[in-house]
PDB file of the backbone (N, CA, C, O) and the ligand in Angstrom, with CONECT records:
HET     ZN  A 101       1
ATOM      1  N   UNK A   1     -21.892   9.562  19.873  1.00  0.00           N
ATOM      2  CA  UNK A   1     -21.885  10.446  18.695  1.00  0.00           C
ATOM      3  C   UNK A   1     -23.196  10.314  17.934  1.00  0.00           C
ATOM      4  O   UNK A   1     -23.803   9.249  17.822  1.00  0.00           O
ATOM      5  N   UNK A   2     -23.647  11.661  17.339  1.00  0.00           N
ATOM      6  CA  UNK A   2     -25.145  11.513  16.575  1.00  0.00           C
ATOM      7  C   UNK A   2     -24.698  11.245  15.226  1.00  0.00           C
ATOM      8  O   UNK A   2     -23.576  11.627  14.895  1.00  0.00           O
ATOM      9  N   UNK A   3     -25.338  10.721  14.525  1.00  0.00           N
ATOM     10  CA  UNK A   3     -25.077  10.524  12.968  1.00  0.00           C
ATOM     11  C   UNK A   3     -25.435  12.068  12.661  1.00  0.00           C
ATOM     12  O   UNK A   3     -26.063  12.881  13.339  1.00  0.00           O
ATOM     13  N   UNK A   4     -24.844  12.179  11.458  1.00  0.00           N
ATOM     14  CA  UNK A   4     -24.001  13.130  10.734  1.00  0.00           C
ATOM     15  C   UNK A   4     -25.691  13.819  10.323  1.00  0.00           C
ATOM     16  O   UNK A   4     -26.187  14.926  10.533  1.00  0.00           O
ATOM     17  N   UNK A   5     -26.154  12.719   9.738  1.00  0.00           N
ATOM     18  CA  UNK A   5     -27.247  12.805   8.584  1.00  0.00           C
ATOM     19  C   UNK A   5     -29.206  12.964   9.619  1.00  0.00           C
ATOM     20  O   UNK A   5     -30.316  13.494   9.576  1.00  0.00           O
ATOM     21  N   UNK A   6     -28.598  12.322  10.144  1.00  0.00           N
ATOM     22  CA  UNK A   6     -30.234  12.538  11.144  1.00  0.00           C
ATOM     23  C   UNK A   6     -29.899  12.544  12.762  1.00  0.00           C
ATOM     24  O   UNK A   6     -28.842  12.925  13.266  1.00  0.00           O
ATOM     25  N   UNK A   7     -31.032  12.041  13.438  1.00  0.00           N
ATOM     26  CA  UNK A   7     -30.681  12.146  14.674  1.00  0.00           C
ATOM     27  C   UNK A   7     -30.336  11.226  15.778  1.00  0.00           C
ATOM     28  O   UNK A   7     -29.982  11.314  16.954  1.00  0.00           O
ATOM     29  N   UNK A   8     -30.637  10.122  14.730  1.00  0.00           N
ATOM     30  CA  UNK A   8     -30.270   8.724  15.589  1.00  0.00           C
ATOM     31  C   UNK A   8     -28.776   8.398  16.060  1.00  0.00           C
ATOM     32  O   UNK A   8     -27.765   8.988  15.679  1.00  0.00           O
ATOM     33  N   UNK A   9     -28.843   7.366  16.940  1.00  0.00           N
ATOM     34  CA  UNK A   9     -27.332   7.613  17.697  1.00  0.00           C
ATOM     35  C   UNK A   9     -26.265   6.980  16.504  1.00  0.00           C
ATOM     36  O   UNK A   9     -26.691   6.065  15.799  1.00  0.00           O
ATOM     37  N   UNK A  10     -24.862   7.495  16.299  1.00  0.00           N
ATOM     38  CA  UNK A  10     -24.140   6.905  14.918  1.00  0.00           C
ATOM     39  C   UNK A  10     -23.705   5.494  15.691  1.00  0.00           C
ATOM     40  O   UNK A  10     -23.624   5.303  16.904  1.00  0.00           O
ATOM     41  N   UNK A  11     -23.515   4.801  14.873  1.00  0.00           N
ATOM     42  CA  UNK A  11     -23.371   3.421  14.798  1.00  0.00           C
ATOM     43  C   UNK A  11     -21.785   3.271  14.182  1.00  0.00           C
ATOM     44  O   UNK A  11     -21.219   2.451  14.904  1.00  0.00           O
ATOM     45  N   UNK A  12     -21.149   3.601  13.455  1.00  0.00           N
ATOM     46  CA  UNK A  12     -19.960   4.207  12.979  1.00  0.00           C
ATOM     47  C   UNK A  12     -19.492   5.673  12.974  1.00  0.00           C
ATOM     48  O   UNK A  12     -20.175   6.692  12.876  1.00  0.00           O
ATOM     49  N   UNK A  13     -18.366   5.553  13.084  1.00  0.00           N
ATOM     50  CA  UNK A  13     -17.476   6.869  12.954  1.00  0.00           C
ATOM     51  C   UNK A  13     -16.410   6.782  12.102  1.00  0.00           C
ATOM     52  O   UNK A  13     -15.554   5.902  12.193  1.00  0.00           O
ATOM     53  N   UNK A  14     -16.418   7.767  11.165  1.00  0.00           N
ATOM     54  CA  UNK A  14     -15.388   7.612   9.978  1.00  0.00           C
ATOM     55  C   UNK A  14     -14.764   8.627   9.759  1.00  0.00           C
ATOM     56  O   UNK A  14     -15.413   9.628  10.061  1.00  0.00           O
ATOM     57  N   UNK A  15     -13.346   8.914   9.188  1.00  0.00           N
ATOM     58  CA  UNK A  15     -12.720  10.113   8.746  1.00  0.00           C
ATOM     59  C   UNK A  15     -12.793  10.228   7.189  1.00  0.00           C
ATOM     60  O   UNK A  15     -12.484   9.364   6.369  1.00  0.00           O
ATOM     61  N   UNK A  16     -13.394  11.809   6.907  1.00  0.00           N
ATOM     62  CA  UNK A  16     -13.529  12.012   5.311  1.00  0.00           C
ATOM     63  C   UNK A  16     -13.313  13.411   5.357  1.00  0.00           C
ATOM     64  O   UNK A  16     -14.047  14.240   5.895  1.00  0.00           O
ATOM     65  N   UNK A  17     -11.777  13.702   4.485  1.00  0.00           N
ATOM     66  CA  UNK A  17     -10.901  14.648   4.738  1.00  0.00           C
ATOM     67  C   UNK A  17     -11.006  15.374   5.813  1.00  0.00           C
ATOM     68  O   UNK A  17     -11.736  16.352   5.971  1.00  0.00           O
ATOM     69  N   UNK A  18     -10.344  14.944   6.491  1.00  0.00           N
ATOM     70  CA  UNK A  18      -9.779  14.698   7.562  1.00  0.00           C
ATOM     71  C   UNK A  18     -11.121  14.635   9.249  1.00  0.00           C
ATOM     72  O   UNK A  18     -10.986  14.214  10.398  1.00  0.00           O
ATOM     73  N   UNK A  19     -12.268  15.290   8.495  1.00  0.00           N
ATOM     74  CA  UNK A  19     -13.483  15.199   9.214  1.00  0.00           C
ATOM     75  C   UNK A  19     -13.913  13.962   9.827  1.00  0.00           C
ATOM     76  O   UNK A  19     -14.124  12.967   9.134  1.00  0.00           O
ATOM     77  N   UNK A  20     -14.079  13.963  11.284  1.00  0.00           N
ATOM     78  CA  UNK A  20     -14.398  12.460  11.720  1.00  0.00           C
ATOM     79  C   UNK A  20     -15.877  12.433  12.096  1.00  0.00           C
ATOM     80  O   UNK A  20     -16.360  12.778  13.174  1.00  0.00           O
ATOM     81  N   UNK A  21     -16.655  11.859  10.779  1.00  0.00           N
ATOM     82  CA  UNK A  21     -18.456  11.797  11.151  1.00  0.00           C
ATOM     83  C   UNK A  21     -19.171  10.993  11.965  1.00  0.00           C
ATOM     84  O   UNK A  21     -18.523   9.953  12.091  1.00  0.00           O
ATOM     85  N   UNK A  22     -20.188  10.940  12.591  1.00  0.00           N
ATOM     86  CA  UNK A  22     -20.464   9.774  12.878  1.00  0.00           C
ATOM     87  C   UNK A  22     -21.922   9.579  12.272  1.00  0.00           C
ATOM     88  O   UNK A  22     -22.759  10.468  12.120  1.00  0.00           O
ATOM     89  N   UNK A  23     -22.056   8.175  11.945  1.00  0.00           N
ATOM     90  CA  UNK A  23     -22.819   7.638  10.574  1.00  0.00           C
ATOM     91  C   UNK A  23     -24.018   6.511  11.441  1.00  0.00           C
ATOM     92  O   UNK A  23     -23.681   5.798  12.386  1.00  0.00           O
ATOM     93  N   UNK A  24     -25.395   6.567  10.878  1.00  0.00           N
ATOM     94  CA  UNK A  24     -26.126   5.473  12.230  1.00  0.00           C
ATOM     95  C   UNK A  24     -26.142   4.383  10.627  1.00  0.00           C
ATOM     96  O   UNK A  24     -26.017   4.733   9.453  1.00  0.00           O
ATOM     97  N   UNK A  25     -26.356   2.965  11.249  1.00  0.00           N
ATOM     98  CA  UNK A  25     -26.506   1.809   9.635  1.00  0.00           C
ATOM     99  C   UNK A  25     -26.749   1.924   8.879  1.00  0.00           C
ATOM    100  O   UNK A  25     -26.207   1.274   7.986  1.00  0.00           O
ATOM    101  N   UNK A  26     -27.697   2.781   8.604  1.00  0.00           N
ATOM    102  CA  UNK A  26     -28.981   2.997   7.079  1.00  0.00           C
ATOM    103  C   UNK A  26     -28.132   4.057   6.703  1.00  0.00           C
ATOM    104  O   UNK A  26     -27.437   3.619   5.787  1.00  0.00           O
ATOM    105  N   UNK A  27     -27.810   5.322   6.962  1.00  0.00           N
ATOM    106  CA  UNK A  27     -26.706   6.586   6.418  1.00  0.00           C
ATOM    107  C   UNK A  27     -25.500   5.825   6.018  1.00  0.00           C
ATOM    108  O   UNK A  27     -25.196   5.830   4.826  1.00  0.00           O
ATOM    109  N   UNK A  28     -24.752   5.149   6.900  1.00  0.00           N
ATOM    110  CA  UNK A  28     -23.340   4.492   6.834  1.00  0.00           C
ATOM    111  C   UNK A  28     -23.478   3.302   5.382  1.00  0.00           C
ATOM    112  O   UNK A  28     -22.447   2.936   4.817  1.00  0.00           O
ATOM    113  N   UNK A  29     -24.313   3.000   5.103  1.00  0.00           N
ATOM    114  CA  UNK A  29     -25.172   1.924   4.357  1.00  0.00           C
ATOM    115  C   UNK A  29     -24.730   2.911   2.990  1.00  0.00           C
ATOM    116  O   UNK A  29     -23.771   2.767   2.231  1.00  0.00           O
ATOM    117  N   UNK A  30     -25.998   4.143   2.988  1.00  0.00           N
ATOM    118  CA  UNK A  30     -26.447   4.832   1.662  1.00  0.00           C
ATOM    119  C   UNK A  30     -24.567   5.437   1.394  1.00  0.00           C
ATOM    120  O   UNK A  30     -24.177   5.158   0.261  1.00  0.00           O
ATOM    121  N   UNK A  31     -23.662   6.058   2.145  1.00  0.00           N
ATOM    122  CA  UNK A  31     -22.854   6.662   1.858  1.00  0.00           C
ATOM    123  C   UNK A  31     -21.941   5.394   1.122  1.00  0.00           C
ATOM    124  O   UNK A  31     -21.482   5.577  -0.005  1.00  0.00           O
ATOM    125  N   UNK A  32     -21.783   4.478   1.637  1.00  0.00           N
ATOM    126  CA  UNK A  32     -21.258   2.994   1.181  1.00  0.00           C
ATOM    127  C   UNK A  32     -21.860   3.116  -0.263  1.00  0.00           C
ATOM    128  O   UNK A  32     -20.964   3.401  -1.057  1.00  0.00           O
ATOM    129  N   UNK A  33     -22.892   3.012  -0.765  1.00  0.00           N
ATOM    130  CA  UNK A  33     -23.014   2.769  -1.890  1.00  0.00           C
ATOM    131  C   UNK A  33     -23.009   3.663  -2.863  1.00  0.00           C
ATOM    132  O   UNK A  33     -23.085   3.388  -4.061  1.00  0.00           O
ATOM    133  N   UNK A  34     -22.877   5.295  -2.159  1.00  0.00           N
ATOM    134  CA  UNK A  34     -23.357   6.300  -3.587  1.00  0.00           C
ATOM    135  C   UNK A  34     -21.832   6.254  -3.746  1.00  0.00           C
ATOM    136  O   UNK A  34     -21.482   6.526  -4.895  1.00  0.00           O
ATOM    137  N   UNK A  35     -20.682   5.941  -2.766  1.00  0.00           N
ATOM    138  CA  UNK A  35     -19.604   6.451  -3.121  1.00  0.00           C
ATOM    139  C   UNK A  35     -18.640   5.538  -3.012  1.00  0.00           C
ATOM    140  O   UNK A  35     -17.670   5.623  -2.258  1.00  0.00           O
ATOM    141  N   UNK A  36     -18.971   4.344  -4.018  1.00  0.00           N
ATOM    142  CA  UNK A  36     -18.294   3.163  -3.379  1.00  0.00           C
ATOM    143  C   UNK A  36     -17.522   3.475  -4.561  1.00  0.00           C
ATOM    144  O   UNK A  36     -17.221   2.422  -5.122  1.00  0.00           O
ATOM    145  N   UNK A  37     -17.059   4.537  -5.197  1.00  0.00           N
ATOM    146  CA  UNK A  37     -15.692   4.680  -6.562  1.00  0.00           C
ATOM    147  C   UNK A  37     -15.036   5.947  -5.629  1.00  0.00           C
ATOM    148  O   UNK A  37     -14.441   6.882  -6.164  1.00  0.00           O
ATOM    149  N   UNK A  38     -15.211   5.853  -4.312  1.00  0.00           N
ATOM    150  CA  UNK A  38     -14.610   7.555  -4.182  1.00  0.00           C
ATOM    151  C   UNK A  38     -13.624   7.708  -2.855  1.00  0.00           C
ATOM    152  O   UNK A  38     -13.181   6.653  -2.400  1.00  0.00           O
ATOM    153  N   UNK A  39     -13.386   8.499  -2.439  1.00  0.00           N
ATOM    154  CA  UNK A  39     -12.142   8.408  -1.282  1.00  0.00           C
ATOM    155  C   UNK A  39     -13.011   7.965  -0.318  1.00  0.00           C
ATOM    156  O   UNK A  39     -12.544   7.162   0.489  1.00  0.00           O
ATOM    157  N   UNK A  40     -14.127   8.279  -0.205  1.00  0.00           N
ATOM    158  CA  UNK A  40     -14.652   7.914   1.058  1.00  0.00           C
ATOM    159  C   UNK A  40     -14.808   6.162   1.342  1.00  0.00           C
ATOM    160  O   UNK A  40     -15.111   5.712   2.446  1.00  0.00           O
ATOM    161  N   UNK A  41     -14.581   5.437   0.315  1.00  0.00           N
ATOM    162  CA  UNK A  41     -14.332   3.880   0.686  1.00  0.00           C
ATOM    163  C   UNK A  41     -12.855   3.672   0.537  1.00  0.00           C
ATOM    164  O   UNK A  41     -12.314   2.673   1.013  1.00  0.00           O
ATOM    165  N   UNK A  42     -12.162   4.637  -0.145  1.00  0.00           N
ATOM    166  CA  UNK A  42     -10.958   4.457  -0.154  1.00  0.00           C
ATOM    167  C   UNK A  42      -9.916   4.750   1.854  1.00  0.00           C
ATOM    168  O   UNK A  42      -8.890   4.293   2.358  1.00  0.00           O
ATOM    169  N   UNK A  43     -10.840   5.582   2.230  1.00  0.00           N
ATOM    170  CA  UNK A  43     -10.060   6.191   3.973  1.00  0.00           C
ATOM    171  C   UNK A  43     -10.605   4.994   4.392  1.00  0.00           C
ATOM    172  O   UNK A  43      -9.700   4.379   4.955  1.00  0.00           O
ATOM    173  N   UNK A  44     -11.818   4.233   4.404  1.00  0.00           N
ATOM    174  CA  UNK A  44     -12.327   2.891   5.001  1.00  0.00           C
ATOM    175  C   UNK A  44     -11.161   2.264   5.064  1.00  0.00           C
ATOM    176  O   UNK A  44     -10.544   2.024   6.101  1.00  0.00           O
ATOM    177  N   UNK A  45     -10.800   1.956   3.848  1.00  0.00           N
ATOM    178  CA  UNK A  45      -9.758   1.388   3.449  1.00  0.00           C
ATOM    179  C   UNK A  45      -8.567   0.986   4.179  1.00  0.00           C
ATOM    180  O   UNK A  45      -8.162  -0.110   4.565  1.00  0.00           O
ATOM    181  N   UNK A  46      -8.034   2.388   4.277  1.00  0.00           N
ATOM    182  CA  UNK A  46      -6.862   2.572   4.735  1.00  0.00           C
ATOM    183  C   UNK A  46      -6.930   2.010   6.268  1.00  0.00           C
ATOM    184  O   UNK A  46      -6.250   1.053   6.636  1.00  0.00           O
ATOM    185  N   UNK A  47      -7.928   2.796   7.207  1.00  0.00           N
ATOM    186  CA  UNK A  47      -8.131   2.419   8.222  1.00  0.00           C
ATOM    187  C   UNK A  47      -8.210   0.763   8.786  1.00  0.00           C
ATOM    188  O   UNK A  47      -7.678   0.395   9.834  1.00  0.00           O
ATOM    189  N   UNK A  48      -8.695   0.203   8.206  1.00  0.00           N
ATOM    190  CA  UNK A  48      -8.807  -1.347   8.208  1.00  0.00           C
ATOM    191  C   UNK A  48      -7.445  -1.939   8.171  1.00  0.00           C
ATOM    192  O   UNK A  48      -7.105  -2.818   8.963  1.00  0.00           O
ATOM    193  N   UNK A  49      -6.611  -1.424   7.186  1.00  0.00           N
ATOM    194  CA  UNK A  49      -5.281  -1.905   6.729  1.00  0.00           C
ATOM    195  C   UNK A  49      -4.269  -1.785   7.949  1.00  0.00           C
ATOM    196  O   UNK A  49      -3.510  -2.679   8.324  1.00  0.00           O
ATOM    197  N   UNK A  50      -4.440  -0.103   8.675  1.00  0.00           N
ATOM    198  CA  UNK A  50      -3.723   0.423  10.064  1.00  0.00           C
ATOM    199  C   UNK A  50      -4.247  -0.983  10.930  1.00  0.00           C
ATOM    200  O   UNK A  50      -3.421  -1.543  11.652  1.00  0.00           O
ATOM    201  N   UNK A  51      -5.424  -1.441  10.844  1.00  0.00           N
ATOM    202  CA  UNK A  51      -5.734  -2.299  11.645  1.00  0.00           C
ATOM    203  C   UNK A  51      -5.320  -3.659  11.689  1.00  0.00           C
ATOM    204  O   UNK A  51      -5.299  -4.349  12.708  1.00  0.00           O
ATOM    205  N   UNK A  52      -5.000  -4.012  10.573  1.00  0.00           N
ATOM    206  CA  UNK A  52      -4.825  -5.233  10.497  1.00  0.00           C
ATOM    207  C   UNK A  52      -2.968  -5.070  11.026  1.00  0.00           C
ATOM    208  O   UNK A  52      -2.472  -5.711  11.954  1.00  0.00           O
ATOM    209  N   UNK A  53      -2.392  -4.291  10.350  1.00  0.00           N
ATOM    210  CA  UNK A  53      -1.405  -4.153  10.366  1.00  0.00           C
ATOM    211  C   UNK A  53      -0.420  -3.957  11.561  1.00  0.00           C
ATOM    212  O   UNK A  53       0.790  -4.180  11.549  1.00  0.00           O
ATOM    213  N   UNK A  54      -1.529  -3.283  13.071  1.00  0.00           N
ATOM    214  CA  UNK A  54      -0.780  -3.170  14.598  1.00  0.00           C
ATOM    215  C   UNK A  54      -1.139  -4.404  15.032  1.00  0.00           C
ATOM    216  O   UNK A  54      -0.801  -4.788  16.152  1.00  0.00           O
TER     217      UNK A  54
HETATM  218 ZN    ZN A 101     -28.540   8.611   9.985  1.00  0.00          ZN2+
END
């Protein structure tokens, strides 16, 4: 998968309503911090929790 934001290969893949992006470190990084009050760390969230949880 290409990151969302440029052209480098994504390094993560995330769902943000209901969209599944894929993000390379430095993008996955900047989105982490502009929106670390917003759903988009909140679906992180969730996902981790599905994980811990199976
Ligand atoms: Zn990028």
């Amino acid at each position: 998968m290409q990151c969302h934001y440029c052209d480098r290969e994504a390094e993560v893949a995330v769902e943000k309503d209901a969209l599944k992006v894929g993000l390379c470190e430095e993008h996955f990084r900047d989105r982490m911090s502009e929106l670390a009050d917003g759903d988009f760390v909140e679906g992180v969230e969730q996902d981790l929790d599905i994980d811990r949880e199976s």
